[in-house]
N, C-alpha and C positions, 0 to 999 in steps of 0.2 A: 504494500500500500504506500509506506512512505515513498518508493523507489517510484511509483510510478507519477507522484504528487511533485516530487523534489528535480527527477532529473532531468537535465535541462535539454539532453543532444539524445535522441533514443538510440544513435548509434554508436553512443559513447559505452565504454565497457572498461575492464581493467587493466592489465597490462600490454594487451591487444593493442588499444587506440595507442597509446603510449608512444608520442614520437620518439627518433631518434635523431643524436645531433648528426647538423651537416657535418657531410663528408663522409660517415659513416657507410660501409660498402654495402652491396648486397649478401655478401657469406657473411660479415661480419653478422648484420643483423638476422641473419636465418640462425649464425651460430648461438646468438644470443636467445633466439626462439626455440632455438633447440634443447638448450639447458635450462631455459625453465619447463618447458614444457615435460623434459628428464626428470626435473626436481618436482614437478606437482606429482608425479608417477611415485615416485620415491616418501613422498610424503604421504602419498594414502595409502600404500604399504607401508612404510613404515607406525603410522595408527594401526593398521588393522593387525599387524602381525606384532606387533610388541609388547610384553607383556606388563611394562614400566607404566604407571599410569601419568608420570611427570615425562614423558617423551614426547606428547603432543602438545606440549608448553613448549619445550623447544623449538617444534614443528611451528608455530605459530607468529615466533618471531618474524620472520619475515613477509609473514602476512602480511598482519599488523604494520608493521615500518612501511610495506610498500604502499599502504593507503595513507601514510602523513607524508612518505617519499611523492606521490602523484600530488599531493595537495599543493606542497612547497612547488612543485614543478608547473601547478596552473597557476599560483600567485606570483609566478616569476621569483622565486627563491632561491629556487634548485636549479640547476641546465638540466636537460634531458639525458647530457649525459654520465651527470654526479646522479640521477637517477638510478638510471642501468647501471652502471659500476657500484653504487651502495646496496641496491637489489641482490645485485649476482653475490656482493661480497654477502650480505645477511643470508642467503640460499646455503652457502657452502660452510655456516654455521652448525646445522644440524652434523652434515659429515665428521664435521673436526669431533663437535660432543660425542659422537658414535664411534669417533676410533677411539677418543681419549678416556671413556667409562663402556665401552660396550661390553659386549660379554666375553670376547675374544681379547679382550687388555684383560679384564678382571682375569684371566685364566693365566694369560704371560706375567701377573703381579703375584700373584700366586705360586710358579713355579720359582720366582726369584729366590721365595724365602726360605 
């Protein structure tokens, strides 16, 4: 209801509409589509299959950031392309927490001792 009351372009969307700065190539921004599009995959397995219930707080960070990241970028805050590079950097968050506590570290901390 509020979405349909509040938004202003109907074919405005999330990361999709999201320009990208000039000069930016076509591979780059397909590569750029491609990892997240990678990372939304990873992020719903990752919920579904894990059994941590603080794992999708993680997951969520970048969510989260990319709706005040888009906000700053329509108030003229941000460039489009401290966008995408703060985006992709907040994506690649969850990976680090999942090498650095997953269950395959917890297992290598384990045989240390």
């Amino acid at each position: 209801v509020a979405t349909i009351k509040l938004r202003e372009d109907a074919s405005e969307t999330t990361t999709e509409t999201m320009p990208y700065w000039a000069g930016a190539s076509p591979s780059t921004i397909r590569r750029f589509k491609g990892f997240y599009a990678y990372c939304q995959w990873m992020a719903t397995l990752g919920c579904l299959a894990n059994g941590n219930p603080l794992w999708p707080l993680c997951i969520a960070l970048p969510i989260q950031l990319a709706s005040l990241l888009m906000t700053l970028v329509r108030k003229g805050l941000l460039t489009a392309r401290g966008y995408h590079l703060l985006y992709t950097a907040s994506l690649c968050v969850p990976f680090v927490v999942g090498e650095c506590f997953g269950v395959e570290s917890k297992r290598r901390w384990r045989t240390k001792e």
